[in-house]
N, C-alpha and C positions, 0 to 999 in steps of 0.2 A: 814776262810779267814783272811788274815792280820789286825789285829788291828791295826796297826801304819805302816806309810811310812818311818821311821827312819831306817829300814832297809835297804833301798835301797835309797842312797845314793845322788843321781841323781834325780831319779824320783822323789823326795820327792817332789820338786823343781819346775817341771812342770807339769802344767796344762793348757794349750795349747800350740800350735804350737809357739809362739809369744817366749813363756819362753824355748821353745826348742831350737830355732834360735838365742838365748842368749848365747848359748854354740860355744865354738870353735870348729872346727871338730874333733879337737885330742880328747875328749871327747865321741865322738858319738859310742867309739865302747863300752864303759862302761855305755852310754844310753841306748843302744841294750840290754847289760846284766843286768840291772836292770827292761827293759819291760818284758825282756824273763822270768828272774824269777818272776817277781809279778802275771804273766799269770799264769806259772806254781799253784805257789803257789796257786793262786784264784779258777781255773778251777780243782785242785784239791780236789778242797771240795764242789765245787757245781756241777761241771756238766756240759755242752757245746760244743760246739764247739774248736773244740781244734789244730788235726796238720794240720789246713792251716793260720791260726793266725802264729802258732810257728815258719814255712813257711815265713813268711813274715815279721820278726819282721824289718830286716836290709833296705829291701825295703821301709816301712811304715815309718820309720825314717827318711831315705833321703831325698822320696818322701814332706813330711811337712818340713825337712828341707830346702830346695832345691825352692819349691814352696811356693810363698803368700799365701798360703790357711787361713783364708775360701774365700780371693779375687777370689784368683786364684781357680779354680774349679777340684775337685777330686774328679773321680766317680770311685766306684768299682763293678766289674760284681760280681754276686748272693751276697755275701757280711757276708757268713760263715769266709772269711781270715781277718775279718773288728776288732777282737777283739783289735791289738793294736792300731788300728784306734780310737777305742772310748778311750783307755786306755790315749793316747794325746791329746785327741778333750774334759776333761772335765769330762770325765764321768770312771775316774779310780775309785774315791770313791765308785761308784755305778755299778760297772763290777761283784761283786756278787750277786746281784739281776738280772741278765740275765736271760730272759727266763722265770722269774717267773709272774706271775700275779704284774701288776702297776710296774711291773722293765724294765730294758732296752731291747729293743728290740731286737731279736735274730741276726736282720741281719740287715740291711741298714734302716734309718726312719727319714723323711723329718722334720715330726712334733719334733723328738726328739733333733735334734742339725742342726744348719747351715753349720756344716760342714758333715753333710749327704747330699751332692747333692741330689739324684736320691736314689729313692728308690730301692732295689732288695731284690730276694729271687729267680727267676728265672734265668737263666744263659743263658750267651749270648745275652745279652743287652747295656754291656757299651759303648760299641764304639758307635752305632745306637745315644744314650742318649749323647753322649759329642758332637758327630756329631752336631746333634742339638743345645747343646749350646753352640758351637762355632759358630753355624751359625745365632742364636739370638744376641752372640755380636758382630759379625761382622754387622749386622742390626741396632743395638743401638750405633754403636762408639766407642765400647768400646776396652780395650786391655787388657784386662788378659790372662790368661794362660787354659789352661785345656785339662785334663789328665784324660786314660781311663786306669784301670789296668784291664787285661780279662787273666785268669789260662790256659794254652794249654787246659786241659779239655773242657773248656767253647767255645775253636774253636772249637769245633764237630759239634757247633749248626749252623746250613746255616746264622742263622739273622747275625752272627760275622760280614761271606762272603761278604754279603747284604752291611753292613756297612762300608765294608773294600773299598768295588767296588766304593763305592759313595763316601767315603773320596778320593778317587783319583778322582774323577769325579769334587768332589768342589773347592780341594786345598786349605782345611781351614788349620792357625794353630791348629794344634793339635797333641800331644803327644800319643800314645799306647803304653804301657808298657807289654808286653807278659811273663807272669808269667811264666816258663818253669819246673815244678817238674814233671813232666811223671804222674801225677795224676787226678783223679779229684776226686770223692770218690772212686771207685774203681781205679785198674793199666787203663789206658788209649789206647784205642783202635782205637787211631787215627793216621791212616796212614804215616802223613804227620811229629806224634811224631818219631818216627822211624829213618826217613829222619834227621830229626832236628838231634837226638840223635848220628848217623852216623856220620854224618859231623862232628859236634863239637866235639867230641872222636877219630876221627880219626889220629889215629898216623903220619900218611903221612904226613898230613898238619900239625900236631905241630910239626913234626922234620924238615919241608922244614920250618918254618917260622923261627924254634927257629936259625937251622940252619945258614940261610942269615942273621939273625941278629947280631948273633955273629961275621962271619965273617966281617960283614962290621961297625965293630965297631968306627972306626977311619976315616968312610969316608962317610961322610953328605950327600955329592948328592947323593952318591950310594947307600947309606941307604931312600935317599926321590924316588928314582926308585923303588928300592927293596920293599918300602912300597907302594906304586902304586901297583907292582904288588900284592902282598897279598892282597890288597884288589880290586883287580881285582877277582882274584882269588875267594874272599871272594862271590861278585857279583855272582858266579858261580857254586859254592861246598856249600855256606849255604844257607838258607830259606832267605836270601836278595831279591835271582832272582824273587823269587816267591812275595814280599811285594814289592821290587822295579815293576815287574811287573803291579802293581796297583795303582802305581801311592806314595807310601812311598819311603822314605830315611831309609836304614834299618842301625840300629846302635848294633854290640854286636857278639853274644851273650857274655855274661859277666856274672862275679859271683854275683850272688843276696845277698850274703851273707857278700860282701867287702863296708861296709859300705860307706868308703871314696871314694873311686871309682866309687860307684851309685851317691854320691852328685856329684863328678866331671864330670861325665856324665850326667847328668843332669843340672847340670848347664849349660854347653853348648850346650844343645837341648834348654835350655832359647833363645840362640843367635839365632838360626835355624827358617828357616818362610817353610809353609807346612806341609802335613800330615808326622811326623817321628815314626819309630816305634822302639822301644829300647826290646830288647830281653833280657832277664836276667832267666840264669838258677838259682835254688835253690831246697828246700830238704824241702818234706814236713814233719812236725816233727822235724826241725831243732834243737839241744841243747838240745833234752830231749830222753837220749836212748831209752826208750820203746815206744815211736812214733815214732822214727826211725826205729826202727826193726819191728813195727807192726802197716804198716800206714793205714789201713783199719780201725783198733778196733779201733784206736785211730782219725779219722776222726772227731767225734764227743764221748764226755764220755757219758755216760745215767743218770750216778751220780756220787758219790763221788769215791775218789779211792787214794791209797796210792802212794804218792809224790814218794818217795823211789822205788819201787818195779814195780811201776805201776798198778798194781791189783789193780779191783773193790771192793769198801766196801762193802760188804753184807747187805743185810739186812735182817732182824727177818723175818723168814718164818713163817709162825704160822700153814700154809698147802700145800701139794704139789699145783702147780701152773696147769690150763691149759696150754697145747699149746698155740702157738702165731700161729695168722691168719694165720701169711707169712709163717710159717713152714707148717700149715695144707695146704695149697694152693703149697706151693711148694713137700711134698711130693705128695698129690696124683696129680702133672701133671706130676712125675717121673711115677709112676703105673700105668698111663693114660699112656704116650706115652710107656710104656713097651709093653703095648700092643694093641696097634694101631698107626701102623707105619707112618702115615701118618700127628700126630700131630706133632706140634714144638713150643717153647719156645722163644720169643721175647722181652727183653729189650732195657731200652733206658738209660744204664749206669748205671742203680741200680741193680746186680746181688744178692749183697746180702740183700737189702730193700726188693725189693719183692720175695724173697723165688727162684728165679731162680739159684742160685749159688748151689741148690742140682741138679737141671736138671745139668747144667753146670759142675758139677763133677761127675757125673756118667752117661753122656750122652752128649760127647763136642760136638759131631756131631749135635747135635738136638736143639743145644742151638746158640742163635746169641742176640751177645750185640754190638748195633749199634751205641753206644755214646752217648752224650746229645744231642739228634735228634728226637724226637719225632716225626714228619712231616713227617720225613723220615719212623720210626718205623713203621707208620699204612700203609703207600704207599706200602713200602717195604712186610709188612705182605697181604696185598692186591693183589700182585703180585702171590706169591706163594699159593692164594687161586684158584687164576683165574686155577691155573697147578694143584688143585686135593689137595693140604693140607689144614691141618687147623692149622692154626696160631691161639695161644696163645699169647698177646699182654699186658703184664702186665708193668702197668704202673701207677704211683699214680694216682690218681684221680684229685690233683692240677695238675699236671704235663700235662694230657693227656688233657686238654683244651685247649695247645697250638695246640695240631693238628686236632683244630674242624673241619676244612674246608677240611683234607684229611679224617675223619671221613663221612664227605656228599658226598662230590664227588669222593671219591676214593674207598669206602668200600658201604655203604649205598644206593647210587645210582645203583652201578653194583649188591645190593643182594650175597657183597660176604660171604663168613662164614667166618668172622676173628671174638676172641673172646677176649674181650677185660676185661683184671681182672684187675679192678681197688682197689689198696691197700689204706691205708689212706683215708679211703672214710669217710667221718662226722669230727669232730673236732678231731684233730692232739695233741693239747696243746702245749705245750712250742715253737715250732715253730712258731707258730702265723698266724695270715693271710693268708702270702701266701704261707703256705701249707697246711691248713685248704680244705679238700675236700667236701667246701661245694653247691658246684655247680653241679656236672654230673648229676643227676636226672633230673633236669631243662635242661639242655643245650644236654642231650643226650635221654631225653622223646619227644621233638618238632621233632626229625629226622623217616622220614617213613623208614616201613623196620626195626626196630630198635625193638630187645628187650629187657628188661632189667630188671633183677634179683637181688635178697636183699637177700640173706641167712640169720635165725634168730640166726644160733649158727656154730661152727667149722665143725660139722657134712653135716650139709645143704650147708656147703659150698661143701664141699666134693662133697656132691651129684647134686651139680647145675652145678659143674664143668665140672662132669660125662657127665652128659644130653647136654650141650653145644655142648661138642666133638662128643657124641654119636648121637646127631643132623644131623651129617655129614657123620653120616653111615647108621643108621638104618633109613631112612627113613622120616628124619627131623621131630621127635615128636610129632609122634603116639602116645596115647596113651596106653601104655600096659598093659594091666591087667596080677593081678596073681602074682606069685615071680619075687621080685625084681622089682614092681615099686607101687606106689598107685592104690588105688581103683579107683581114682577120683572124688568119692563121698564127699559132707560138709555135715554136721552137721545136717546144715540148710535146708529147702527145701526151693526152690529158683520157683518164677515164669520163663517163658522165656525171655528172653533179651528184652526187650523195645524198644531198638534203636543200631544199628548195626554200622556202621561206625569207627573210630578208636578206640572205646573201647572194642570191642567184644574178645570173646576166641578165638585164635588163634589154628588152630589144627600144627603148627608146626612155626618152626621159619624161617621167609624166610629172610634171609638174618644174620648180624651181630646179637653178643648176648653180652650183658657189665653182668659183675657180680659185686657187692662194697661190699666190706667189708671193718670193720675197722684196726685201730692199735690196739694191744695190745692181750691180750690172750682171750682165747677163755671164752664161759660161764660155763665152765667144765661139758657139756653133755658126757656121751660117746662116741667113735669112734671106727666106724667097724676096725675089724682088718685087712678085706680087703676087697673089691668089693666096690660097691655102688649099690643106689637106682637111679630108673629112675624116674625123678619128672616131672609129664605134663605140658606142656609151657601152662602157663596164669593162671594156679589152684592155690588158696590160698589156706589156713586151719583154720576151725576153732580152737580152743585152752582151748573156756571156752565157755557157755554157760551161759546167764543171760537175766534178764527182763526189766531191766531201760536206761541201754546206751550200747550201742556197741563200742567198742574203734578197728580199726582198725591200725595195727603196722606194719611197716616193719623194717629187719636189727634185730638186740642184744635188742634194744627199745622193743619187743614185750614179754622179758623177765620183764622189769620193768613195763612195762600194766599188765602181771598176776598178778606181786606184786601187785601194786595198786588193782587191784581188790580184791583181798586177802584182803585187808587191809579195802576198803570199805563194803565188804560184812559184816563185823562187826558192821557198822555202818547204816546197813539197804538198801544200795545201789547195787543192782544185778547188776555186769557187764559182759556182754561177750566179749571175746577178742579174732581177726581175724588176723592170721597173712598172708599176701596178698601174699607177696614173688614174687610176680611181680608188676613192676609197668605200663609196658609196655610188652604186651596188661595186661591190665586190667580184672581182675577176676568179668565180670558183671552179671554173676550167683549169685555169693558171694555176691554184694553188693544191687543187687535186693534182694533178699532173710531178707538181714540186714534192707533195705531200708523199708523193707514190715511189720517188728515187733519192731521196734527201732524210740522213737520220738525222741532222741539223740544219735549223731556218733560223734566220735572223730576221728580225725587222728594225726598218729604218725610219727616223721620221723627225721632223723640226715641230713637233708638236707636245702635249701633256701627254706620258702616257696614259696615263688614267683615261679609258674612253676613246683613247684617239685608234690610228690604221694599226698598230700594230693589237692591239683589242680587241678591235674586229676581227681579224684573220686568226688570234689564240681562240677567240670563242666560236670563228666557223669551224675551226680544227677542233676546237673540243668536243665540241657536239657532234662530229664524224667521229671521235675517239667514243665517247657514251656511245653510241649507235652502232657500232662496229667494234666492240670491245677487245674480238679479238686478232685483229689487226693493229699493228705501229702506225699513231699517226705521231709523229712529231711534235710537240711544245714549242712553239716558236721562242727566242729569246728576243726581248724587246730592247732597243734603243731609243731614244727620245730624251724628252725634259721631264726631272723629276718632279716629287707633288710636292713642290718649293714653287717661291715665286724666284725668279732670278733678277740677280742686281743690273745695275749700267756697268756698262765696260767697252770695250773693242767687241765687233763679232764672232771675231779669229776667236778669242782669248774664251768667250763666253761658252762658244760650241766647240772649244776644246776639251772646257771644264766640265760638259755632257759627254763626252765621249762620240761628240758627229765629228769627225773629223778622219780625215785616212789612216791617222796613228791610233785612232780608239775602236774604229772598226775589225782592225788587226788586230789590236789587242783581246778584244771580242771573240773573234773567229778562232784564235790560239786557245782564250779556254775553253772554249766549246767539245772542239776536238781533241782536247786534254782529257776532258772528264769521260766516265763511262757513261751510256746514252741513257742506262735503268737511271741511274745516279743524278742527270739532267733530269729525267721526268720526274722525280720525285722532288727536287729543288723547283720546280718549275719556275727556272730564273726569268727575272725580267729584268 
């Protein structure tokens, strides 16, 4: 990254808005060129978020030029385009530590700077969030300004709508700025971008405008008709009708990229009272050929990569790599729906995040990417279960918490089969927070009718994927003995279930099934070269056998419990290690059986404790402890994510700092076996 600001001329010079608005406007287009490259330059040797910043640089300048900020208030939706945001607000020195552990934060953060209004990382919020505090100063006297910038992408999502409907309802000031690049991560598949794109390109209308202008060069009234009518016109042929409809003054569309032309535009939505909405096309990638020509790869870098060329820096391989989850999940629902006609592939504008963009390219028919719609994604997959398919609904695991409520009432309630592959499930890293999928365990264990599956490696995912879909033909999971499915037999010999109610083996899935896995590659198990195994809904496995603790794992974790055991058995400590692989219903053969030879359990888990697998299984144990008072049943102790949110970092570093890891597992299982077992049950550690 740049050692010295001496190169860039301008910039050197500002660090806030204050030292920006010191500049004449003849200046601002050589501001531009100085943000544009110190981005380039930075983001090319660290990593980040990249062509919707580059996207934005002309905007982001105006916008603080143009506005009192931090008085005046400027919120931006998800807050990926926010890099030259920080780079004027103060925090250019420190734009290369983005992302990393104790550096700046990936996208929007309240705590970080005062001029982070509103925090984001999900999309389709800012107007909803300015709405508001516009409507707090109008409650307080107050008279500042404030400004929502939201990407066409981010209109996909209904809350925009929601927002859009009520700013016409209140008639507060407030400014909406509509980012218009035809993107959002991926090309954009919103209807309404099309219409936009139409209109404003359309020949007709720049030859009748340029037209009448020319001719009536010499004649003022007939030039103040003439403009009348064009924006008549305008009222009719662009996306005006549709925002005037709601109750905005629509102003534009305009180039995002004419620096002086957005301050002069904006400065005079300063004079303007009511909801206004300024349209501004631009180019995401702008000024850097290789995000120009490849606006997807370059949406965000993953690391380093060459200025020049744009290619990624490599790095030292030292052994072939696994697979990555999203490609294991994305090939086999390509081999899945090859041969069962009746699955289908559902996103909510991440085709290629979650492994959808191979269904999507060797099967368009089969594939539906719905936008940033989440709400809409589970309703919609809900629909076409009710008519005999089965939707595959993949969706990150932070992401698909927005549509908790079409999850209960749309899917869960009616029993329908929609399956739901949650990607990014456990700690994300460098994203931070809010994409950290550390919640669905919790939030999608409380719903009846609901199953939900942990795969331990690439393969298992494969085969859970299998059983999902095959749920919906063969008989909703039977279990099959014989080739091609387990025994169903553990290890362990298990008494009968104790207490039946929602933790019992389910003999098949009635209703919805979530599967989570994580980011990153796989544990480099083997992978069939083709078919699958049919795994029995509710069965765990055992993995090890031991005499002192039982460590119970779901997820990639149940590979670092062997380790750990491996590493205690050295030291005198017998561990067996269960990997559950449901957590919903619950394997209570398994854990009776564990319950019945184990005065210490452990659980494991890449989720919230509060709520999550290890929850479950304290509170089927406890309720066998009440019911059986006078028998030992065991307190599990729990591992997981604390009731914290957790920052950006490395993943290493992140689920160190929890204790998943083969060093925190052992450290775990050391005090366990330290303390006395009364002295455990009455701490009932977690």
């Amino acid at each position: 990254m740049p050692q010295s600001f001496e190169e860039y001329p301008f910039l050197k010079n500002i660090d806030t808005p204050e030292d920006l608005r010191k500049y004449p406007v003849s200046d601002l287009r050589a501001i531009c060129g100085d943000v544009r490259e110190y981005l380039i330059d930075t983001i090319s040797q660290t990593g980040g978020h990249f062509g919707a910043g580059l996207g934005v640089v002309e905007l982001t300048v105006a916008l603080h030029y143009a506005l009192d900020t931090p008085r005046d208030k400027l919120i931006w939706d998800v807050g990926h385009q926010a890099y030259p945001h920080k780079i004027l607000t103060g925090r250019k020195d420190r734009l290369h530590t983005i992302r990393k552990k104790d550096g700046l934060a990936p996208f929007l953060k309240r705590e970080e700077s005062e001029y982070d209004v509103f925090g984001a990382g999900h999309a389709s919020t800012s107007i909803s969030a300015a709405l508001g505090i516009a409507t707090a100063r109008d409650f307080a006297g107050d008279n500042y300004k404030v400004a929502a910038v939201i990407g066409d992408g981010s209109m996909t999502g209904g809350i925009a709508y929601e927002a859009l409907n009520n700013c016409g309802m209140l008639k507060k000031d407030i400014i909406v700025v509509l980012n218009d690049n035809q993107m959002s991560i991926a090309p954009n598949v919103w209807a309404l971008h099309e219409y936009f794109n139409a209109l404003v390109t359309n020949p007709a209308v720049r030859k009748f405008k340029d037209s009448v202008w020319s001719k009536l060069e010499h004649h003022d009234r007939l030039r103040l008709a003439g403009a009348k009518l064009v924006d008549g016109m305008k009222a009719v042929m662009t996306p005006g009708m549709m925002f005037e409809a709601l109750g905005f003054k629509y102003f534009g569309p305009i180039n995002g990229h004419n620096v002086v032309k957005l301050v002069e535009t904006l400065e005079f939505l300063k004079t303007q009272h009511g909801p206004l909405l300024l349209h501004v096309i631009s180019e995401k990638g702008k000024g850097y050929k290789p995000a120009e020509s490849h606006v997807q790869k370059y949406h965000a870098a993953s690391g380093a990569f060459d200025k020049i060329t744009g290619d990624a820096i490599a790095k030292p391989v030292h052994a072939p790599q696994p697979p990555e989850y999203t490609k294991v999940f994305g090939n086999a629902l390509l081999e899945i729906c090859r041969s069962n006609p009746k699955v289908v592939g559902i996103t909510a504008a991440m085709p290629d995040g979650t492994g959808l963009n191979i269904l999507q390219a060797a099967m368009p028919e089969r594939f539906f990417d719905v936008g940033i719609a989440e709400q809409h994604a589970v309703t919609f997959a809900a629909g076409m279960a009710t008519e005999g398919f089965t939707p595959v609904c993949a969706i990150y695991s932070t992401f698909l918490q927005r549509a908790f409520d079409q999850i209960i009432h749309d899917v869960a309630l009616q029993k329908l089969p929609v399956i739901f592959a949650m990607d990014r499930a456990g700690l994300v890293g460098a994203d931070g927070p809010t994409h950290h999928g550390a919640f669905d365990l919790s939030y999608l264990r409380l719903i009846p009718n609901m199953t939900i599956m942990v795969p331990k490696d690439e393969q298992e995912l494969r085969d859970m994927l299998f059983t999902a879909t095959a749920e919906r033909v063969e008989g909703r999971g039977q279990r099959v003995k014989g080739k091609g499915s387990e025994s169903g037999d553990n290890e362990i010999s298990s008494p009968s279930t104790l207490y039946p109610l929602p933790y019992t083996l389910s003999p098949k899935a009635d209703g919805p099934i979530a599967i989570r896995y994580p980011r990153g590659t796989g544990v480099g198990v083997p992978l069939a070269d083709e078919g699958f195994r049919s795994i029995p809904i509710g069965q765990g496995e055992m993995m090890r056998d031991g005499t002192d603790v039982a460590i119970i794992a779901v997820g990639p974790l149940v590979y670092e419990a062997l380790k750990a055991a491996e590493d205690l058995q050295v030291e005198g400590i017998s561990v067996a290690v269960a990997n559950a692989r449901f957590v919903k219903p619950l394997d209570t053969a398994l854990l009776d059986g564990i319950a019945a030879r184990f005065k210490h359990i452990v659980t494991i888990e890449e989720n919230a404790i509060a709520g999550g697998f290890g929850s479950a299984v304290a509170e089927y144990l406890g309720l066998q402890q009440r019911l059986h008072p006078s028998s030992f049943i065991p307190h599990p102790s729990i591992i997981g994510l604390p009731d914290q949110f957790i920052e950006h970092g490395a993943p290493a570093g992140l689920l160190a700092d929890c204790g998943l890891t083969r060093e925190g597992i052992r450290e775990r299982v050391r005090e366990l076996v330290a303390v006395p077992v009364a002295e455990e049950v009455r701490s009932l550690d977690v």
